[in-house]
C-alpha positions in Angstrom: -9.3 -16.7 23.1 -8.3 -18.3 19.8 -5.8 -16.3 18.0 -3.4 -17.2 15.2 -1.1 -14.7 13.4 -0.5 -16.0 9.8 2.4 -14.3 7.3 1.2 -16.3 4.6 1.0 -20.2 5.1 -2.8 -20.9 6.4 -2.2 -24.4 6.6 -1.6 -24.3 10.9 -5.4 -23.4 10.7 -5.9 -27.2 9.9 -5.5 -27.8 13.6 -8.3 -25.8 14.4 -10.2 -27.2 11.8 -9.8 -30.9 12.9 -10.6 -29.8 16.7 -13.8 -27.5 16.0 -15.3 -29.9 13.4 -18.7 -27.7 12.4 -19.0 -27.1 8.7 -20.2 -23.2 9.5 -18.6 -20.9 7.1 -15.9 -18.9 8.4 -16.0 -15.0 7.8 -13.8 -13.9 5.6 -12.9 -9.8 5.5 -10.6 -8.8 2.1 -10.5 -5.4 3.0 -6.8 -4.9 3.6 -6.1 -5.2 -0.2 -8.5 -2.2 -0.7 -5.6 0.1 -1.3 -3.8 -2.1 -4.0 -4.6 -2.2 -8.0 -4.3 -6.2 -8.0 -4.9 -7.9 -4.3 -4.4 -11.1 -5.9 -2.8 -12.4 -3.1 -6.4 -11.8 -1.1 -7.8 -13.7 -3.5 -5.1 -16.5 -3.1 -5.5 -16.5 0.6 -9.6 -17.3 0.3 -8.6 -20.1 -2.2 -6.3 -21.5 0.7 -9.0 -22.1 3.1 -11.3 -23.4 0.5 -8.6 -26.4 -0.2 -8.5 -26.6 3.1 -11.8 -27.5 3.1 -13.8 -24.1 4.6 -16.4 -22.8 3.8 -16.0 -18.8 3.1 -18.2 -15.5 3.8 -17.0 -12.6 2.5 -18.1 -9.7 4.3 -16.8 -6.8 2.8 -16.6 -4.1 5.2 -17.5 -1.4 2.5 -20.9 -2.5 2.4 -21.7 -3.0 5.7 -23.2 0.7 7.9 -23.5 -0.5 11.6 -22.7 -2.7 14.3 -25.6 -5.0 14.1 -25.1 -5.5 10.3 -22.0 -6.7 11.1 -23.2 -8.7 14.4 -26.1 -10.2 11.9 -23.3 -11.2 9.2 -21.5 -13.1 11.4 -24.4 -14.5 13.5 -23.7 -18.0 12.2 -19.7 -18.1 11.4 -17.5 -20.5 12.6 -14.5 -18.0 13.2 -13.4 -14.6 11.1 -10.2 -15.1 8.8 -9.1 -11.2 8.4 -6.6 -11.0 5.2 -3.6 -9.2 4.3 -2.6 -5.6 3.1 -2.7 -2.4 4.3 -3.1 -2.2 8.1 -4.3 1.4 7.9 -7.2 0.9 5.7 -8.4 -2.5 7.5 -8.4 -0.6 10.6 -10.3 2.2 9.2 -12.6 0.3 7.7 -13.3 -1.9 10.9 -14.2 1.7 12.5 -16.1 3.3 9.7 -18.7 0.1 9.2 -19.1 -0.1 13.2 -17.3 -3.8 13.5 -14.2 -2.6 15.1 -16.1 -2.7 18.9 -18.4 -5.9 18.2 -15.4 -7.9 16.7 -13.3 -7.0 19.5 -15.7 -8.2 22.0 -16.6 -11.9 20.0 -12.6 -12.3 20.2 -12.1 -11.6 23.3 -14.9 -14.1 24.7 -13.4 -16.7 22.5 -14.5 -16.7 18.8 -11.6 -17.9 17.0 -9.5 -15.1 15.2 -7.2 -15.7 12.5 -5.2 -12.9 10.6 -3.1 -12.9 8.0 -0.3 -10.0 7.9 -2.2 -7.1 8.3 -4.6 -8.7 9.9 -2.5 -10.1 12.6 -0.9 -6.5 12.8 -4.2 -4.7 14.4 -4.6 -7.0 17.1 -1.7 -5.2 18.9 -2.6 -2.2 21.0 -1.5 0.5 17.8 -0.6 0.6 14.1 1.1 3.5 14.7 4.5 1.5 14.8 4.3 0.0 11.2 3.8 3.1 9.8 7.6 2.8 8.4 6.1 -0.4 6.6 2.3 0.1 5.5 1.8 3.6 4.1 -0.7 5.3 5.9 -1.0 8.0 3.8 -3.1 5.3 1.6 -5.4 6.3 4.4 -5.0 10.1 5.1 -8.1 10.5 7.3 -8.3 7.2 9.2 -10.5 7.8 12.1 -8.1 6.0 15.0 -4.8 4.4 14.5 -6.0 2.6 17.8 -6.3 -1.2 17.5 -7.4 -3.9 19.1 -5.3 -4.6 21.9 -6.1 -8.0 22.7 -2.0 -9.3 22.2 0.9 -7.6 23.6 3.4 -8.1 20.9 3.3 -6.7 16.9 3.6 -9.5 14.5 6.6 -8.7 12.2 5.1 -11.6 9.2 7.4 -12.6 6.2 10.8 -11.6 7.7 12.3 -14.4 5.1 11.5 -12.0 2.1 14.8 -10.5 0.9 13.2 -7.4 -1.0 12.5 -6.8 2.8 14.6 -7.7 4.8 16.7 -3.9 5.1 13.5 -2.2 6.2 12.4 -4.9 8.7 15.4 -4.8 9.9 15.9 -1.1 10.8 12.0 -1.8 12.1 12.8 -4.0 14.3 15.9 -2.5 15.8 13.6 0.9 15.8 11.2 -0.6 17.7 12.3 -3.9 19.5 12.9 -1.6 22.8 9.7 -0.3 23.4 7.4 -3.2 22.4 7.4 -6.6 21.8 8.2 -7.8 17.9 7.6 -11.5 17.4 8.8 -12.2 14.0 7.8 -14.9 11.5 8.6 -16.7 7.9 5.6 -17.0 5.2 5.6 -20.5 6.9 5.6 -19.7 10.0 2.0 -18.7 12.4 1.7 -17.7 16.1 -0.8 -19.4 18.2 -1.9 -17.4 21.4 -5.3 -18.5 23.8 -4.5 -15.1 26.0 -2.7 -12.6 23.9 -0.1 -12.8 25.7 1.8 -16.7 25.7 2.5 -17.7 22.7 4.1 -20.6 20.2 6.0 -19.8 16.6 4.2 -23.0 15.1 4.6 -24.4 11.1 2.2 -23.1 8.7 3.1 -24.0 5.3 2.3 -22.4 2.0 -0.2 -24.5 -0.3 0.2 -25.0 -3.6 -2.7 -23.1 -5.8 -3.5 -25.0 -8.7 
């Protein structure tokens, strides 16, 4: 596997970049900022990778009805950037368009993966936990709060945020006993090949504009 968990820096994804050299667009799923009147910063985040020199897809989950739609979408991506937001309605919407089981299974034989907040959230075993950060009841009838289980830790992203730092805090010392929190700065990203090993790596923030 290729994993990397992003808070908000994308620039650690240059690494990948310079190693994988193909110019195939990378997939790019916006559907975490569903839930929010302005997800400008979903829009920032596809601007990112574009001055990093990739080439975007977006496949919005909303408009995509099955698994092989979604199989034929990505038939010719590089990799799948999954942005920021609301964990519950990502999730949902990964089960409702029939993605959830084909993504799962492209990650774990090795098609590179890289999430963003939320994104980086679901690839634990459960959203269930962040419920005391994301507000699930955005998403009152999500069909499985089951995710995708392919790390064993929850990535805890922009910890250096002081507006948050109270409730992360009580999160983590909620939680910290019964699973495995790896915590990270906006400029910070977490590189795992088997969901389990891991490195805190530098992913800065790049100036828009």
């Amino acid at each position: 596997m290729y994993i990397l968990c992003l808070s908000r820096g994308l620039d650690a994804i240059k690494n990948w970049k310079k190693e994988a050299r193909s110019d195939a667009p990378i997939a790019f799923i916006p559907n975490a900022g569903d839930t929010y009147a302005d997800p400008y910063f979903v829009h920032e985040s596809e601007q990112r990778l574009q001055l990093l020199g990739l080439q975007t897809r977006t496949i919005d989950l909303r408009k995509v009805n099955s698994s092989s739609e979604f199989e034929e979408q990505m038939s010719d991506c590089s990799g799948i950037f999954v942005a920021g937001g609301n964990s519950y309605n990502l999730l949902n919407e990964l089960y409702r368009s029939g993605s959830f089981s084909p993504l799962k299974r492209l990650v774990s034989e090795g098609f590179p993966y890289f999430g963003e907040s939320a994104g980086a959230v679901i690839l634990y075993r459960s959203i269930e936990p962040v419920a005391m950060i994301d507000d699930p009841q955005d998403v009152p009838n999500i069909i499985s709060t089951d995710a995708f289980d392919l790390v064993d830790f929850i990535t805890l992203p922009h910890i250096d945020r002081e507006k948050y730092s109270d409730l992360f805090e009580s999160f983590y010392e909620k939680f910290s006993p019964a699973h495995k929190i790896v915590r990270i700065r906006d400029d910070q990203a977490i590189i795992t090949e088997d969901g389990s090993n891991f490195r805190i790596i530098p992913s800065p923030i790049r100036a828009l504009g």
